[in-house]
C-alpha positions as CSV (number, residue, x, y, z in Angstrom):
1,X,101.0,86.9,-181.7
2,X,97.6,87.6,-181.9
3,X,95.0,86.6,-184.8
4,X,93.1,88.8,-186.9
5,X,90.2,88.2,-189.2
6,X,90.3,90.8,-192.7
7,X,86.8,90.5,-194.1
8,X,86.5,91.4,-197.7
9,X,83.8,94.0,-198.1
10,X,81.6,93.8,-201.4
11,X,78.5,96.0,-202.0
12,X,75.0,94.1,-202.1
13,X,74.9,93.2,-206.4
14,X,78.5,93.0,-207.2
15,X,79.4,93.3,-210.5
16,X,82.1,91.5,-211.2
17,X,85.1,93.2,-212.7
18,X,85.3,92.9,-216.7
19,X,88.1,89.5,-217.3
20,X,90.9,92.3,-217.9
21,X,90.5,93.8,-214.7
22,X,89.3,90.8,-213.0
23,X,92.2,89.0,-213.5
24,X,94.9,92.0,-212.5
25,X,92.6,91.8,-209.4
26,X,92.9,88.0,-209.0
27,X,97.1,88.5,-210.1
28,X,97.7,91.1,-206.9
29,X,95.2,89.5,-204.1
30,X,97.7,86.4,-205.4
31,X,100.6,88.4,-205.0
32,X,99.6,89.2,-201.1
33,X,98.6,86.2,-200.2
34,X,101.9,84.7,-201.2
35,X,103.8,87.1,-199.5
36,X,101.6,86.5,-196.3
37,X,103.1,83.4,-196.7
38,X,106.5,83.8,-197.7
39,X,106.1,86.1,-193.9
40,X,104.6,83.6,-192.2
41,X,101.7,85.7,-191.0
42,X,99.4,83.8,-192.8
43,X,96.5,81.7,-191.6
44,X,93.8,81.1,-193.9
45,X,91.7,82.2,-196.7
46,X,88.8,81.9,-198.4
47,X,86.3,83.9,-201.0
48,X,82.6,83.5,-200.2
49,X,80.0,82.9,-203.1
50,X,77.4,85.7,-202.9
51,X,74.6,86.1,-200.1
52,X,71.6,84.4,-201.5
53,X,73.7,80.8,-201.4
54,X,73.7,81.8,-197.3
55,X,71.2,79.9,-194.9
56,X,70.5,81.0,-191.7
57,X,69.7,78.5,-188.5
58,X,68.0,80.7,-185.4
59,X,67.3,78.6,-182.5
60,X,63.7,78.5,-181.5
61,X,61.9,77.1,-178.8
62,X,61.9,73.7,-177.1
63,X,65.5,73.2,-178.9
64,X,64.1,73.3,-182.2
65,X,66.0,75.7,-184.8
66,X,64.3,77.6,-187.7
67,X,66.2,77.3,-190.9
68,X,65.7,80.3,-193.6
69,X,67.1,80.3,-196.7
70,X,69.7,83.7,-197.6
71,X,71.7,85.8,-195.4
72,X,71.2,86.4,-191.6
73,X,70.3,90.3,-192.2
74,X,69.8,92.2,-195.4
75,X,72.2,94.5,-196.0
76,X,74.4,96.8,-198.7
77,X,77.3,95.3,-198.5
78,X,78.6,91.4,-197.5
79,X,81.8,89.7,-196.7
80,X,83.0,88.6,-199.9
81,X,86.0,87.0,-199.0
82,X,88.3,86.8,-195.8
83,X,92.2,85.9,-194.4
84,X,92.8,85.0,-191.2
85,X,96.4,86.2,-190.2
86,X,98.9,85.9,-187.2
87,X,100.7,89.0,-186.8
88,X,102.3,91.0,-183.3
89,X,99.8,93.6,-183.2
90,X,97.4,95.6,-184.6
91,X,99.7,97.7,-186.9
92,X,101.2,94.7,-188.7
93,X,97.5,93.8,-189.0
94,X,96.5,97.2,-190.4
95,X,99.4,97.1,-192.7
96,X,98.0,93.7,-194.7
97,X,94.6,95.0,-194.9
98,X,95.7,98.0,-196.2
99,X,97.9,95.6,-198.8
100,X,94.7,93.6,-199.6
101,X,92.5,96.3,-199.8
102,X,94.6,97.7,-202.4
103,X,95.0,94.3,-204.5
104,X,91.2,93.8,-204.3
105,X,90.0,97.2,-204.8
106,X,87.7,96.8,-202.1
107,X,86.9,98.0,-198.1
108,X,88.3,95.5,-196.2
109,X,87.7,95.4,-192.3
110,X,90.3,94.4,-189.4
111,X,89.2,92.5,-186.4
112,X,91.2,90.4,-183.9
113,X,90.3,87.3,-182.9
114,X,89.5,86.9,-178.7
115,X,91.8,85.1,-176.7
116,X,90.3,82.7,-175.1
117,X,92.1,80.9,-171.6
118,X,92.7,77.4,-171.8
């Protein structure tokens, strides 16, 4: 089994959907996770509050680290939200982004995890 990380893509400015279609959003990203974890592929999740709550720590010199407050890079779009899932390959991974991508009605992007020895 190998990890992988969907990342929840959401242009720069969001809007957020109007309550009616926010909440048939919120209903199927629901539905999804559940059955994640009715399959047992599931891992984690989490939604992100927007960009400008982000603060970045760069290390500097001498040990010191500067601390900034926003995003590490301005961009168009951010990760809005993310599961972490445990599926066989990258297929089975595909196939739950696709899902989510769907219930959100947003890009989302698949990435497995590295496997690390020890």
């Amino acid at each position: 089994m190998t990890q992988y990380l969907i990342s929840v893509i959401e242009p720069t400015g969001y809007d957020i959907p109007e309550p009616e279609a926010l909440e048939r959003i919120m209903k199927d990203v629901q539905a999804v996770d559940a059955d994640m974890r009715e399959a047992g592929v599931w891992v984690f999740a989490g939604g992100l509050h927007a960009p400008e709550s982000a603060t970045t720590l760069r290390p500097g010199e001498n040990g010191e680290v500067v601390v900034t407050d926003g995003p590490f890079s301005e961009s168009k779009e951010h990760i809005g939200g993310f599961n972490i899932i445990d599926v066989p390959d990258l297929d089975a991974a595909l196939e739950w982004g696709r899902r989510m991508s769907v219930a959100c009605t947003l890009p989302v992007e698949v990435r497995p995890f590295q496997d690390f020895p020890g």
